[in-house]
N, C-alpha and C positions, 0 to 999 in steps of 0.2 A: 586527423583532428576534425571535430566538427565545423561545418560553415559556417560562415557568419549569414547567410541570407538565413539557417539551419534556427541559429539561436535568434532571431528576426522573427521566425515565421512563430518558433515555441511563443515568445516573449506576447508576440498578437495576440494568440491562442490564451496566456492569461492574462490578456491587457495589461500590459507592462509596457511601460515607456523607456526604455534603455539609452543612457549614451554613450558615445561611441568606447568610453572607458570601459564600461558596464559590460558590453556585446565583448569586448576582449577578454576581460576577465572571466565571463561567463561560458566563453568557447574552449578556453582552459580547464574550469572545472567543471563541465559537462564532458569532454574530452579523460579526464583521469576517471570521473566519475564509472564510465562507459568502457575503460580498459581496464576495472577493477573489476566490472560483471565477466569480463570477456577473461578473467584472470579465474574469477570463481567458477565459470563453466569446467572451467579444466581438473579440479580438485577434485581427488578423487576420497571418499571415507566408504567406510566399514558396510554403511547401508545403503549407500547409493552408489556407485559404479559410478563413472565418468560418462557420459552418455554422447556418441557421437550428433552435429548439429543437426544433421538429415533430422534422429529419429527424436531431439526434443521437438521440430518443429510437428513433427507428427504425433506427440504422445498427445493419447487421450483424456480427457476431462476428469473419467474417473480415476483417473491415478492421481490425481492430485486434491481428491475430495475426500474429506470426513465427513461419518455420517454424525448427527447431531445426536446427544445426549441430553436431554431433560434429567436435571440433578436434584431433585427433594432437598429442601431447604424447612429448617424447625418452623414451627409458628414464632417464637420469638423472635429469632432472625427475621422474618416476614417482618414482624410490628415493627423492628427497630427500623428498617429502611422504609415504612412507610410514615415514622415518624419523623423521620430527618428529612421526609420530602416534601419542600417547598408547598406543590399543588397537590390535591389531594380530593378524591371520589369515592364514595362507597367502597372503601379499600381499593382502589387503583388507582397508581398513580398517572398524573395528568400530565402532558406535556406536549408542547406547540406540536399544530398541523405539521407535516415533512411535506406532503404535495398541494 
């Protein structure tokens, strides 16, 4: 089971104020949460082999990456989602700074 100092430290990490009820409940279903992943490591399908823990810790980046596809889209399609949007530039749409 996870610690309680465990779900303390997470709870800080997203500034959450936990009480003491909260910290128990939450070490229970962080605790199933975490023996459900530990349940899916072991399944084994058709395309993926069951993979012993050595070598997920060690598999490489590109095994786990797709490469990106730019997919052609009509001009109407184009109009209609620049019509529905909100903010809007010389044909592109506008939306808040991210950084």
């Amino acid at each position: 089971m996870i610690s309680k100092k465990e779900v303390e430290h997470i709870a800080s990490l997203a500034r959450l104020r936990l009480t003491e009820k909260e910290i128990t409940k939450i070490q229970k279903d962080l605790a199933a949460i975490l023996d459900y992943f530990n349940l899916l490591k072991e399944i084994k399908t058709k395309k993926n082999k069951a993979r012993p823990k050595k070598e997920i810790a060690l598999m490489k980046f590109e095994d786990i990456v797709r490469e990106d596809v730019v997919k052609k889209q009509s001009l109407s399609t184009i109009n209609k989602l620049l019509e529905a949007s909100p903010n809007k530039d010389k044909g592109h749409i506008k939306v808040k700074s991210v950084l």
